[in-house]
N, C-alpha and C positions, 0 to 999 in steps of 0.2 A: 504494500500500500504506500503509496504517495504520505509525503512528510504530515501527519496527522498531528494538533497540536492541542486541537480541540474537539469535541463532540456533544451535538446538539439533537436528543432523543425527544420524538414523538414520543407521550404515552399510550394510550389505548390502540391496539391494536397491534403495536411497535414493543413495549416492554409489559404490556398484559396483555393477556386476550381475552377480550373486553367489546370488542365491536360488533360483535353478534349479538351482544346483549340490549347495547344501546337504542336498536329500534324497537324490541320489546318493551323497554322501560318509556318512551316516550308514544309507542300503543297505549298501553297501560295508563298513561297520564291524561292520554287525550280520551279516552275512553271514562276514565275516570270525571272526566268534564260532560258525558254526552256526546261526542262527536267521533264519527266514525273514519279511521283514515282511508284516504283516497289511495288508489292502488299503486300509484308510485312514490306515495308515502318514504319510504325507507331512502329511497335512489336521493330523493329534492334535499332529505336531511344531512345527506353524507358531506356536502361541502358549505353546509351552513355554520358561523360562529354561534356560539352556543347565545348570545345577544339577539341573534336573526333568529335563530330557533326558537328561539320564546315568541319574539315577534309573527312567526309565521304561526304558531298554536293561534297569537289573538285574532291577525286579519284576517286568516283564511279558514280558521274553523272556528270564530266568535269564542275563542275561549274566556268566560268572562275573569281577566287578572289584569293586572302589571306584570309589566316583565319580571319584574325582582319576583312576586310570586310566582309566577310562570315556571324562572328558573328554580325554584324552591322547591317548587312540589314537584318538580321531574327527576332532580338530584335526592329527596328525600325515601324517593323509590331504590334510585342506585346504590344509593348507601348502602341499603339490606343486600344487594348483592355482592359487592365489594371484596368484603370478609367471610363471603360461603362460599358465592359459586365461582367467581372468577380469579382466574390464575397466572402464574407468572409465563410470558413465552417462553419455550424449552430455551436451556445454554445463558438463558441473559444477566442472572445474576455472576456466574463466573466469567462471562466478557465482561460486565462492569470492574468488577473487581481486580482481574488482569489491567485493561486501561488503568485505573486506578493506583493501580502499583507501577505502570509504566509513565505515571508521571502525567497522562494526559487529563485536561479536566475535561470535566462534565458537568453538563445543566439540561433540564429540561423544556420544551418548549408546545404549551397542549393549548387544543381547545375547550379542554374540560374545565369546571371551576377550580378554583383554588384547593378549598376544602378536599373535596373529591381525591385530586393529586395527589394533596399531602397525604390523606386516609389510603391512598391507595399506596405509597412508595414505603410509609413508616410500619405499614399491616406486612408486606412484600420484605422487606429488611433492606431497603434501596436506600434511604434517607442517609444516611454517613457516607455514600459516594457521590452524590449528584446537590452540587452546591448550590445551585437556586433554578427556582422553579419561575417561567416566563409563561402567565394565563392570556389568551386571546384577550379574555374580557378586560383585563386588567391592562394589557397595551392598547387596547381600544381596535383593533383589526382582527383579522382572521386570517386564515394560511394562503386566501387567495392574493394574498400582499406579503412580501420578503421580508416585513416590518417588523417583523416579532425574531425572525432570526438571525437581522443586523444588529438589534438589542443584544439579542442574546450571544453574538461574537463579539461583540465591543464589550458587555462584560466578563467575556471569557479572555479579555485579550488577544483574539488568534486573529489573523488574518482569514478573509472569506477562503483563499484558495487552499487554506490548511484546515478550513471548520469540515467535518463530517456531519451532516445531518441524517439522521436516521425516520426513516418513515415508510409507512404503511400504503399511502394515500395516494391514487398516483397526480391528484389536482397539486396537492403540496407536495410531491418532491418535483412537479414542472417548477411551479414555485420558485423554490432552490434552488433548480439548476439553474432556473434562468436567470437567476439573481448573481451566479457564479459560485455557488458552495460546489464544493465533491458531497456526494449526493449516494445513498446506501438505499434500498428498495429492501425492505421484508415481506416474506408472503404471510398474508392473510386470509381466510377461505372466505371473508367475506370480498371482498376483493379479487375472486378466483380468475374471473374471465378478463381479468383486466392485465395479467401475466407477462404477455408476449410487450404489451405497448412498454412496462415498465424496466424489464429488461432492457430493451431498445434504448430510454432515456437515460438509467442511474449507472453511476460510475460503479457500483458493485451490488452485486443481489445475492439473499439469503432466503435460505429460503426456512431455516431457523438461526437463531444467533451463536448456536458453537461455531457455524464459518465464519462467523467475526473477525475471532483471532488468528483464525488463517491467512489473515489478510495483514495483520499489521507483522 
């Protein structure tokens, strides 16, 4: 691998597996309002910041909230999953831990809330590698903008052409690459058919994270 000095992890989907859950849980929320999701439901949610998510629950399915409760009662569903049914991706706590010892840092970079992240990294045993956590909500963007990951390499110190970002997604790893990060593709079966495209754009694919460290 190319001079790597820093690394910029997606969570859900990328260091948990966790994305198969996420349209259940905001089924479940909108359901819980009365309203029944429309059939591409699942597909519209996948590139929205968790800010537009709420938004899209009120104008398009009258859910009667604010966003702040919006986001409240969706994450208050997740929480109960968190710590039962969702798990860490195979290999990633011993790639953190290798990076970690080889000196390179590490930060987070999600569209999940705050809360969620933390509960998920400190339940997982992540939280003593990964030095700050960078929320959508809280940069005010979302991954369809490079703006949460030039934050997060000016606090890592690294230069873009040394940042690795790690991601699932393949809207946000175009994102990155086009932003100039080296750029890591992970398979996710929610993301199955999407495979061959992300190959083609990231600088390296896993298709779980023990090939990590066969790369540095």
């Amino acid at each position: 691998m190319q001079n790597i000095n820093g690394v910029i992890f997606d969570l859900d989907g990328t260091l948990i597996d966790s994305m198969w859950i996420w349209g259940d849980v905001a089924e479940e929320y909108l359901r819980s309002h009365g309203a029944v999701p429309h059939p591409n439901f699942r597909e519209v949610l996948c590139a929205l910041s968790t800010v537009e998510e709420a938004l899209h629950y009120i104008n398009v399915y009258g859910v009667n909230a604010s966003v702040e409760e919006a986001i409240l009662g969706r994450d208050n569903i997740m929480m109960k999953h968190l710590t039962s049914t969702v798990q860490l991706k195979k290999g990633i706590l011993q790639a953190i831990k290798e990076l970690k010892r080889r000196g390179v840092r590490i930060c987070l970079a999600t569209a999940t809330e705050r809360r969620l992240a933390e509960l998920s990294i400190e339940h997982h045993g992540l939280g003593e590698y990964i030095e700050r956590i960078f929320t959508c909500t809280e940069e005010n963007t979302s991954k369809s903008s490079p703006d949460i990951y030039f934050r997060a390499a000016e606090f890592l110190g690294t230069d873009v052409s040394q940042t690795l970002v790690v991601e699932d997604a393949l809207y946000a790893m175009k994102t990155a690459k086009e932003a100039g990060f080296v750029v890591a593709g992970v398979y996710d079966k929610v993301s199955d058919g999407e495979q061959d495209v992300i190959k083609s754009i990231c600088d390296y694919y896993w298709v779980t994270m023990d090939e990590m460290l066969d790369c540095f």
